[in-house]
VOKE-496494 format. One line per field, with one value per residue (C-alpha): residue number from 1; chain; x, y, z. Coordinates in pm, 1 decimal. Layout:
REM residues N
minu = c(NUM / ...)
drenmar = c(A / ...)
X = c(X / ...)
Y = c(Y / ...)
Z = c(Z / ...)
This chain:
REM residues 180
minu = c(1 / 2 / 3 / 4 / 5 / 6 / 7 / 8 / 9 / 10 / 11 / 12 / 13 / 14 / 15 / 16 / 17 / 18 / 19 / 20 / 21 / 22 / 23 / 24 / 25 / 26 / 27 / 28 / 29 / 30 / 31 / 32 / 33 / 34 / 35 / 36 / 37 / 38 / 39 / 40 / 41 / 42 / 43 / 44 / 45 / 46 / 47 / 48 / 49 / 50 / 51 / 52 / 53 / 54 / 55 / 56 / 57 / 58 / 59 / 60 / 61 / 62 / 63 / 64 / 65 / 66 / 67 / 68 / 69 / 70 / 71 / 72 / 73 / 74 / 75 / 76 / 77 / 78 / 79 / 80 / 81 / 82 / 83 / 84 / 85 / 86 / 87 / 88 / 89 / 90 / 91 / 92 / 93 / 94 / 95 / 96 / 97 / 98 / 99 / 100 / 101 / 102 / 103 / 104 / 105 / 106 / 107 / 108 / 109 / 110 / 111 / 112 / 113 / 114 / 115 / 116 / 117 / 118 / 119 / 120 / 121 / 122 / 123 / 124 / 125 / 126 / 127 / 128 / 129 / 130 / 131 / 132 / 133 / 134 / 135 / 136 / 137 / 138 / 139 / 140 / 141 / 142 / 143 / 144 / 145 / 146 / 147 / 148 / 149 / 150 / 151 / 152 / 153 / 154 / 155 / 156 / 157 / 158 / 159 / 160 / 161 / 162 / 163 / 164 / 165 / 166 / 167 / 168 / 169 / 170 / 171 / 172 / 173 / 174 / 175 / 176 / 177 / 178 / 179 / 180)
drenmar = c(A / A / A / A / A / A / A / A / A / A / A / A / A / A / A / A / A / A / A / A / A / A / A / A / A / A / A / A / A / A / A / A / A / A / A / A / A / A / A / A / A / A / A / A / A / A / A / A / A / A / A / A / A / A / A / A / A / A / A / A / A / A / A / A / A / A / A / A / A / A / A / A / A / A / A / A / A / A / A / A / A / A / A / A / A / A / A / A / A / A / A / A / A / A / A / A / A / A / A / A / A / A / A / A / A / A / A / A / A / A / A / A / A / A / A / A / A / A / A / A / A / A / A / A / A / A / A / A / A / A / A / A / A / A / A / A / A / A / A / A / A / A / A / A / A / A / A / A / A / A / A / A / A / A / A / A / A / A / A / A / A / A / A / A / A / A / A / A / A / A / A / A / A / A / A / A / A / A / A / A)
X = c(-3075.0 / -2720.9 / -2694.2 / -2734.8 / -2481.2 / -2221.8 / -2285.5 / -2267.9 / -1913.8 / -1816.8 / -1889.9 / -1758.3 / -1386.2 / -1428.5 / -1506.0 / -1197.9 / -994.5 / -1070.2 / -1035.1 / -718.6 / -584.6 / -720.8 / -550.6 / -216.2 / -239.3 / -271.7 / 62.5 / 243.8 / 110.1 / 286.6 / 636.2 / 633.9 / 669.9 / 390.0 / 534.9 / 397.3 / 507.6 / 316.3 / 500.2 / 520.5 / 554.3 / 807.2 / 623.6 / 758.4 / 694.7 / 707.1 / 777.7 / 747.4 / 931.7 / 893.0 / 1243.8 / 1256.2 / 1198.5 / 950.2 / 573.5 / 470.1 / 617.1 / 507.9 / 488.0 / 411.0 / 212.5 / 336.3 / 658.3 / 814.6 / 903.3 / 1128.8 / 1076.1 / 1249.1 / 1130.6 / 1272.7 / 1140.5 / 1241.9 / 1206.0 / 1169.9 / 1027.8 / 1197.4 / 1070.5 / 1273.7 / 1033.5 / 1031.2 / 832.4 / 688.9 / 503.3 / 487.4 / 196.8 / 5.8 / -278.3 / -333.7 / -558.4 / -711.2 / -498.6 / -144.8 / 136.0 / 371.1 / 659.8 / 918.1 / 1264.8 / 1334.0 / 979.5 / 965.2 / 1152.2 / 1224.4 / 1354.2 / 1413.3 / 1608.3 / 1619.9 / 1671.0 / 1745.1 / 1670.2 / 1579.2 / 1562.8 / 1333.6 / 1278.1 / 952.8 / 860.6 / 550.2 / 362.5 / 77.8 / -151.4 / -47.2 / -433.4 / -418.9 / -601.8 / -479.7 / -474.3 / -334.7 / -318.5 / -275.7 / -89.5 / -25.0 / 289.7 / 206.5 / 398.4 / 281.1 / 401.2 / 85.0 / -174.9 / 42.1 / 57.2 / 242.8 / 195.0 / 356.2 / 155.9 / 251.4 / 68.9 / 129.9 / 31.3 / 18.8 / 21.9 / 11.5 / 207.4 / 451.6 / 260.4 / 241.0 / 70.1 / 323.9 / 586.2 / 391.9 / 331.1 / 705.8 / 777.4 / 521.9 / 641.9 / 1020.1 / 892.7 / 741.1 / 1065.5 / 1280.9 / 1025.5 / 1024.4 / 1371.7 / 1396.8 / 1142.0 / 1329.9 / 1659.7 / 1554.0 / 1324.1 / 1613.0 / 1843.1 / 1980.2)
Y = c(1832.6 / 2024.2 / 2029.2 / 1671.7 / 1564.7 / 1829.7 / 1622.7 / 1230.7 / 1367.2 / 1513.9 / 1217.0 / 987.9 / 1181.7 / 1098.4 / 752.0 / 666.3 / 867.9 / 655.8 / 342.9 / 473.8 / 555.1 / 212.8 / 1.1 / 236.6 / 203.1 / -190.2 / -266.4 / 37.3 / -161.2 / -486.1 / -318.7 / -165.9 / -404.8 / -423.5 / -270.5 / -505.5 / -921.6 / -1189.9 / -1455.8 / -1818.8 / -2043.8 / -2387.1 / -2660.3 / -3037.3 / -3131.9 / -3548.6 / -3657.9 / -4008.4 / -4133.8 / -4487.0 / -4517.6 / -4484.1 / -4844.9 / -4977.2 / -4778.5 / -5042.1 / -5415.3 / -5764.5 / -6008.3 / -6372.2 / -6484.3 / -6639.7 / -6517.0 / -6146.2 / -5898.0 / -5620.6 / -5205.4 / -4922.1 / -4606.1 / -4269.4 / -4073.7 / -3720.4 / -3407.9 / -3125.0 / -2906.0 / -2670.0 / -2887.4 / -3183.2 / -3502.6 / -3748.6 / -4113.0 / -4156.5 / -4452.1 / -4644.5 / -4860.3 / -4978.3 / -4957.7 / -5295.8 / -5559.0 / -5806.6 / -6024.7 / -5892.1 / -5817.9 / -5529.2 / -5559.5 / -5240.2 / -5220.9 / -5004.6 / -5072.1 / -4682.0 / -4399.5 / -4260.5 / -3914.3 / -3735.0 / -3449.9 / -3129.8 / -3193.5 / -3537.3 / -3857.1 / -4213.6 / -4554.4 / -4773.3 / -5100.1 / -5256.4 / -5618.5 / -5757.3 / -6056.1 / -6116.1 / -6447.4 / -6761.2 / -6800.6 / -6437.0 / -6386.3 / -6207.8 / -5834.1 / -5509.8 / -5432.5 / -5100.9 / -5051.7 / -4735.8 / -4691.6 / -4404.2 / -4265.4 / -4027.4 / -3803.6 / -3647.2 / -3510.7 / -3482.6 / -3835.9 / -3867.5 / -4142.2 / -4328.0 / -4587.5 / -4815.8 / -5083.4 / -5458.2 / -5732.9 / -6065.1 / -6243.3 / -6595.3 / -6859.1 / -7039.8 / -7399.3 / -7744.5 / -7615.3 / -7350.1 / -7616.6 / -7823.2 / -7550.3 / -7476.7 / -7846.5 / -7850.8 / -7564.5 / -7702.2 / -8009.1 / -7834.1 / -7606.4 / -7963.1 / -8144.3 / -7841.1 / -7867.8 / -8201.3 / -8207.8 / -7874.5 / -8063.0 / -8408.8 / -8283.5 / -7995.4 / -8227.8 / -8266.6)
Z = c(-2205.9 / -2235.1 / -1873.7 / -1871.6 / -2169.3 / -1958.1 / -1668.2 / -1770.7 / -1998.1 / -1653.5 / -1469.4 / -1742.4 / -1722.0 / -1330.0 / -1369.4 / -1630.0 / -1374.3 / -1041.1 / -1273.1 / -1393.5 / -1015.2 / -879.9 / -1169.8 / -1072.6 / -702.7 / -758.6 / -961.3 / -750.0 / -445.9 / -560.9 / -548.6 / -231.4 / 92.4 / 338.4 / 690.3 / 891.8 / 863.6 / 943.1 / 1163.8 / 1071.8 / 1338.6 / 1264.6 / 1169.4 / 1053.5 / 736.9 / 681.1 / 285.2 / 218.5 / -86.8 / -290.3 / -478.4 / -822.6 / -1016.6 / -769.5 / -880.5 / -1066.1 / -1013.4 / -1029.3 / -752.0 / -695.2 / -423.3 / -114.4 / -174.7 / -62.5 / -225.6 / -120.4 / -195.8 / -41.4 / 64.6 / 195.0 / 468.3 / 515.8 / 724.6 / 540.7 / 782.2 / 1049.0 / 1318.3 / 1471.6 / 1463.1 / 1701.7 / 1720.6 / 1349.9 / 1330.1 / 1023.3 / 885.7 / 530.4 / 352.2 / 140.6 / 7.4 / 242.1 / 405.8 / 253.5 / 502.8 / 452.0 / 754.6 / 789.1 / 844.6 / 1105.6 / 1246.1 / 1364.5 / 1354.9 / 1693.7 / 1546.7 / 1246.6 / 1259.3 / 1050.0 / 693.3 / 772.4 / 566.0 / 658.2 / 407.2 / 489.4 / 359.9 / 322.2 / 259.6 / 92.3 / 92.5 / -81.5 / 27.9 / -164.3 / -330.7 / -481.0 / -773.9 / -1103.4 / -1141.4 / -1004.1 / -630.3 / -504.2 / -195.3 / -10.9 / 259.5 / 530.7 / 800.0 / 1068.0 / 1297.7 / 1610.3 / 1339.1 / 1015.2 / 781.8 / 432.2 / 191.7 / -79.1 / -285.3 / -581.9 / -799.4 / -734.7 / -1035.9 / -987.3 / -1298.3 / -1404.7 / -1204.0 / -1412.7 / -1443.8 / -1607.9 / -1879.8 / -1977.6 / -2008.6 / -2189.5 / -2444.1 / -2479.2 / -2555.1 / -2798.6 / -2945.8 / -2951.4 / -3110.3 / -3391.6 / -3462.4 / -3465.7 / -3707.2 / -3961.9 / -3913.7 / -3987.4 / -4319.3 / -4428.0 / -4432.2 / -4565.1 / -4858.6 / -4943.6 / -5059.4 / -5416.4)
């Protein structure tokens, strides 16, 4: 039984000991460089930017609305032929200014303007619409959220008459039963 308590203290010592080296050898790894590098080949990266101001905007339907975007290479690539296009609701147009973008060059930034036009018997609520460009196999989006909202009608103005007709006539019983 000795022999055995001298042997599991002996092989306890060991144990702290290798965890002690491996926990060393791990943060004394970390501050010495690796001798070999790995390579990184170029590669173009594509960012697609919706200006500040325009991520959530109203619109009326049948008539266009104007946003601007940014394109940009960030990559170490030159880019060449990026094509433009949209993902919206059914039977919304989104047209581009340039169309496409025959190159991009390092570090290099484009505006783009994009127009909007959302059918003329669109229904009330939020519309999400997403702006892509893509270069070969690499795409980057923007998106935003369109509301259409009520259309400005007969009914509205007839509300705001009524309404200014009421002001007026408790204007005019204020001031003819105030009198002295």
């Amino acid at each position: 039984m000795k022999k055995f308590i001298k042997n599991f203290k002996i092989y306890k010592v060991l144990t702290g000991l290798v965890c002690t080296a491996l926990l060393f050898g791990t943060l004394l790894g970390g501050l010495f460089s690796a001798s070999t590098v790995i390579a990184q080949t170029e590669k173009p990266i594509l960012s697609l930017y919706l200006l500040s101001g325009y991520y959530y905007m109203d619109i009326i339907p049948g008539e266009p609305l104007k946003l601007y975007l940014e394109l940009e290479n960030a990559g170490s690539q030159e880019i060449f032929d990026i094509t433009l296009s949209a993902d919206v609701p059914a039977n919304w147009v989104v047209e581009y200014s340039p169309a496409s973008i025959d190159y991009l060059g390092v570090g290099q930034r484009k505006s783009i303007e994009a127009v909007v036009l959302a059918p003329s018997d669109e229904s009330r609520g939020e519309y999400n619409l997403v702006f892509i460009a893509e270069y070969q196999q690499i795409r980057t989006f923007s998106n935003t959220v369109l509301v259409v909202g009520d259309i400005p009608g007969l009914w509205q103005w007839v509300g705001l008459g009524l309404g200014a007709v009421m002001i007026g006539g408790f204007i005019f019983l204020y001031r003819h039963f105030n009198r002295n």
